[in-house]
C-alpha positions as CSV (number, residue, x, y, z in Angstrom):
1,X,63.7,-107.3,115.7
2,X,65.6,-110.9,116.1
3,X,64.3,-113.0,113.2
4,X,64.8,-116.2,113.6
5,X,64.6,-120.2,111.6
6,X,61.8,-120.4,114.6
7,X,60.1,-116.5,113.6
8,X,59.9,-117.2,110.0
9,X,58.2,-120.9,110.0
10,X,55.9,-119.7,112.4
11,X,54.9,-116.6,110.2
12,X,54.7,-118.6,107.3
13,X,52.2,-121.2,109.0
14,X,50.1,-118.2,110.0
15,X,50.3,-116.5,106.5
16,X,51.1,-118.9,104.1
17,X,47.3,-119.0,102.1
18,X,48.0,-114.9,101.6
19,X,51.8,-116.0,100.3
20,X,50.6,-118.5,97.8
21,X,47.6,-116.5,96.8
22,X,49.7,-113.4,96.3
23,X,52.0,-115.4,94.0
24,X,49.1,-117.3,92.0
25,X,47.6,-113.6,91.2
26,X,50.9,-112.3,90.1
27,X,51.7,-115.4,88.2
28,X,48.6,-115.0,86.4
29,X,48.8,-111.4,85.3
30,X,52.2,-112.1,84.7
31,X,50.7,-115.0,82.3
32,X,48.3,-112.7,81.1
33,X,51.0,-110.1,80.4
34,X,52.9,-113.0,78.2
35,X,50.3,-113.7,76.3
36,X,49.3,-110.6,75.5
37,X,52.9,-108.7,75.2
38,X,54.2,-107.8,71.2
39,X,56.5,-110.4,70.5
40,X,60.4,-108.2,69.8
41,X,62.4,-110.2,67.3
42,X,66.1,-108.7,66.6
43,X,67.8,-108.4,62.9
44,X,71.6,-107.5,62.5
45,X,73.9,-106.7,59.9
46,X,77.3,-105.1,59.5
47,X,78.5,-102.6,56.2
48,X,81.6,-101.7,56.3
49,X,82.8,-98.6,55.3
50,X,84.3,-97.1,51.8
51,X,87.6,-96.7,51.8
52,X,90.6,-95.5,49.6
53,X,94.3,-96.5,49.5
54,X,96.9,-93.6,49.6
55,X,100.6,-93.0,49.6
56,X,101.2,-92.3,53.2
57,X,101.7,-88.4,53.8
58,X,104.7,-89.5,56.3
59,X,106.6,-92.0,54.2
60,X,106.0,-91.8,50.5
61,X,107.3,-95.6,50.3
62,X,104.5,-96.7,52.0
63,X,100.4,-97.3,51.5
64,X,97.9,-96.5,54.3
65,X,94.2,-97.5,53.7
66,X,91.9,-94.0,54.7
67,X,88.8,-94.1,55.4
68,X,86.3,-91.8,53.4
69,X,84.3,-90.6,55.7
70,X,83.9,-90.8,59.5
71,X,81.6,-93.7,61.4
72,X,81.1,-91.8,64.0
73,X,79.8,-89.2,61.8
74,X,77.7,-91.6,59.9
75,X,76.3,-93.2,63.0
76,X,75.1,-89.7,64.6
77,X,73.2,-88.6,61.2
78,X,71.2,-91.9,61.3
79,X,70.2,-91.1,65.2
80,X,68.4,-87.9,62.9
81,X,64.7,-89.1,63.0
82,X,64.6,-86.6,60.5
83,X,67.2,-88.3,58.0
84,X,64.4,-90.8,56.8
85,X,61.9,-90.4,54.4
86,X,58.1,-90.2,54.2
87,X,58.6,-93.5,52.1
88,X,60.7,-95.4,54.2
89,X,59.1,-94.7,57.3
90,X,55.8,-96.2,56.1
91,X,57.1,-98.9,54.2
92,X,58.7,-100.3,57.4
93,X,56.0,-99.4,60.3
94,X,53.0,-98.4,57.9
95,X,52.7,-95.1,58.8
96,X,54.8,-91.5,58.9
97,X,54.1,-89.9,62.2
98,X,56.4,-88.5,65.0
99,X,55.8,-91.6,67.1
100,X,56.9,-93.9,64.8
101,X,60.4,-92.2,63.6
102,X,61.1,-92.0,67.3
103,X,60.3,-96.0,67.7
104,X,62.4,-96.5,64.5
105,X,65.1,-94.7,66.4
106,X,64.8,-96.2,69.3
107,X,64.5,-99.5,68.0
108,X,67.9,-99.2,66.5
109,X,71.3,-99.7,68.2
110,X,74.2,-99.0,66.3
111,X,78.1,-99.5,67.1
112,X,81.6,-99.2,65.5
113,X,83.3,-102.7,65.2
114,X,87.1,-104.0,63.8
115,X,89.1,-100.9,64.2
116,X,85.7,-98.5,63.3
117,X,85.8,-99.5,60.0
118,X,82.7,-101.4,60.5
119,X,78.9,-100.3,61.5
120,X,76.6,-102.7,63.0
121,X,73.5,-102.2,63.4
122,X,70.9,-104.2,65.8
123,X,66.8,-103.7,64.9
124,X,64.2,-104.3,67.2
125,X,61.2,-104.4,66.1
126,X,57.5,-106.3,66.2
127,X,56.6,-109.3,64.3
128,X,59.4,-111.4,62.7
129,X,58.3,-110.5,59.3
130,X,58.5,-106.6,60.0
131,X,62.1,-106.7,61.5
132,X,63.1,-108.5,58.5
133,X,61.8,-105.7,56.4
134,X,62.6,-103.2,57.8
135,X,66.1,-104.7,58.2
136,X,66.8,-104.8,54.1
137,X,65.4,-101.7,54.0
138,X,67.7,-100.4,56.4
139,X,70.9,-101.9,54.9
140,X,70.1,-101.0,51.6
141,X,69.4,-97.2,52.6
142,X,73.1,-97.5,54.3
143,X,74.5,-98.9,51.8
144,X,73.1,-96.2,49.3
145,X,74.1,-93.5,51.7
146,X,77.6,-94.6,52.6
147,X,78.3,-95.7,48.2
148,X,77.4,-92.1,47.5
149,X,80.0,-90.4,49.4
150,X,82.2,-93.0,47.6
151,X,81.2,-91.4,44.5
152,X,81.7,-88.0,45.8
153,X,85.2,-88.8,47.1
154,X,86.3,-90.5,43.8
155,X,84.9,-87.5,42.1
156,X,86.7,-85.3,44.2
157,X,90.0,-87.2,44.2
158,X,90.0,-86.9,40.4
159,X,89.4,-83.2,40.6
160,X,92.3,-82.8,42.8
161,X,94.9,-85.4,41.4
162,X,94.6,-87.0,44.2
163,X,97.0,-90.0,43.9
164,X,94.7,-93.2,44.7
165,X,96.0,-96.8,44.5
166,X,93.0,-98.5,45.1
167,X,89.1,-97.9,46.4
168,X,86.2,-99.9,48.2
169,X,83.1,-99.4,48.0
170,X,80.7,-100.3,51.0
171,X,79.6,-103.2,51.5
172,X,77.7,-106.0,53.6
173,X,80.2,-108.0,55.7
174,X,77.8,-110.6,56.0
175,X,74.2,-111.7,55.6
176,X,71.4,-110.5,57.2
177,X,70.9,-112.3,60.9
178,X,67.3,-112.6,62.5
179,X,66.9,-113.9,66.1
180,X,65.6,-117.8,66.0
181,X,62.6,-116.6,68.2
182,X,61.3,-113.4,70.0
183,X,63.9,-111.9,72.1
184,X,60.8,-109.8,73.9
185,X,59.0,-110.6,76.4
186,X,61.2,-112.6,78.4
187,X,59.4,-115.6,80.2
188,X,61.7,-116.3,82.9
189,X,62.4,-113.0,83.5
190,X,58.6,-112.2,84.1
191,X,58.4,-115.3,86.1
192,X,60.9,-114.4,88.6
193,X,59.7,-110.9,88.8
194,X,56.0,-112.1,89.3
195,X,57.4,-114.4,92.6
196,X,59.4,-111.5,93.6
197,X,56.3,-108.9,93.5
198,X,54.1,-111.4,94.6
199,X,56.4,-111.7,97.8
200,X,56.3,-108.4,98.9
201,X,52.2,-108.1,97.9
202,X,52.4,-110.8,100.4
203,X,54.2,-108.8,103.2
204,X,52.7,-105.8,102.6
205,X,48.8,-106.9,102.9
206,X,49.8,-109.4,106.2
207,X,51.3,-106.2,107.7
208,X,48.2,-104.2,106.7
209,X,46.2,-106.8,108.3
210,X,47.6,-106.8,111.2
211,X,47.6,-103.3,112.0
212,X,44.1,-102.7,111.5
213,X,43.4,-106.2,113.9
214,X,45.6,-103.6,116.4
């Protein structure tokens, strides 16, 4: 089939009321769909992680900073909808159920940052006031989690001998972050999907037309 500048006006002056009636229906559920939709707002926050300083095991004149425990290791037991409690689960989404711990793990996006010494953790979550509560109480269950491996390490290191120059505990690298607006839906990104489907509504009901006219 030759399409040409000629082809498509010509289509488009036949079909042009089922093209811009196509688009005003999509544009309106697509309206619909905006105004409707649970507005997604986004908290973030970084701990980093405890730490102890050490007489290198390969050069006794020299200090190397050794992490206590792994981040990766941390990160994969908070993917555990399991690891929270009854408690924290309803105090953030109001209810314990299966559903929700997978939403709260969903909701969550977690990453290694300056040399995986750092966690950050991204929260997505409904209503600006609910990611921003559920964010403290994230950070503080980290931070609880993370400072009590600190104690068991500086217990442990003193059980040992284990010489230790120095020691950090974890802590917040910055302040809690919330998104200036909703992140979720994304107008302009409904938009240009609602022209797009409303396109090829267009094509396809024109070519249904005209087949059953054959």
């Amino acid at each position: 089939m030759k399409i040409s500048y000629h082809s498509v006006t010509s289509w488009l002056g036949r079909n042009w009321k089922v093209l811009v009636a196509s688009e005003l229906l999509c544009l309106a559920l697509a309206g619909i769909y905006v105004g409707f939709a649970p507005r997604i707002y986004e908290a973030n926050f970084s701990v980093r992680l405890p730490k102890m300083q050490m007489v290198s095991p390969l050069d006794s004149g020299k200090l190397e900073w050794k992490l206590m425990l792994s981040g990766l290791e941390f990160m994969r037991g908070m993917q555990n909808p399991l690891t929270f409690s009854n408690a924290f689960i309803q105090e953030c989404l109001g209810e314990d159920s299966n559903a929700n711990r997978r939403k709260f793990i969903n909701s969550m996006q977690i990453g290694l940052l300056n040399h995986a010494d750092v966690i950050h953790f991204s929260l997505r979550i409904e209503g600006r006031e609910n990611v921003i509560r559920c964010a403290n109480l994230l950070q503080a269950r980290v931070l609880e989690d993370l400072n009590g491996v600190y104690e068991a390490q500086t217990q442990k290191n003193k059980e040992n001998a284990n010489t230790v120059i120095a020691s950090e505990k974890a802590s917040p690298t910055d302040s809690l972050r919330i998104s200036d607006s909703y992140i979720q839906p994304q107008v302009s990104k409904v938009i240009y999907a609602a022209l797009i489907i409303g396109i090829f509504i267009a094509i396809f009901a024109i070519s249904l037309k005209a087949k059953y006219r054959a």
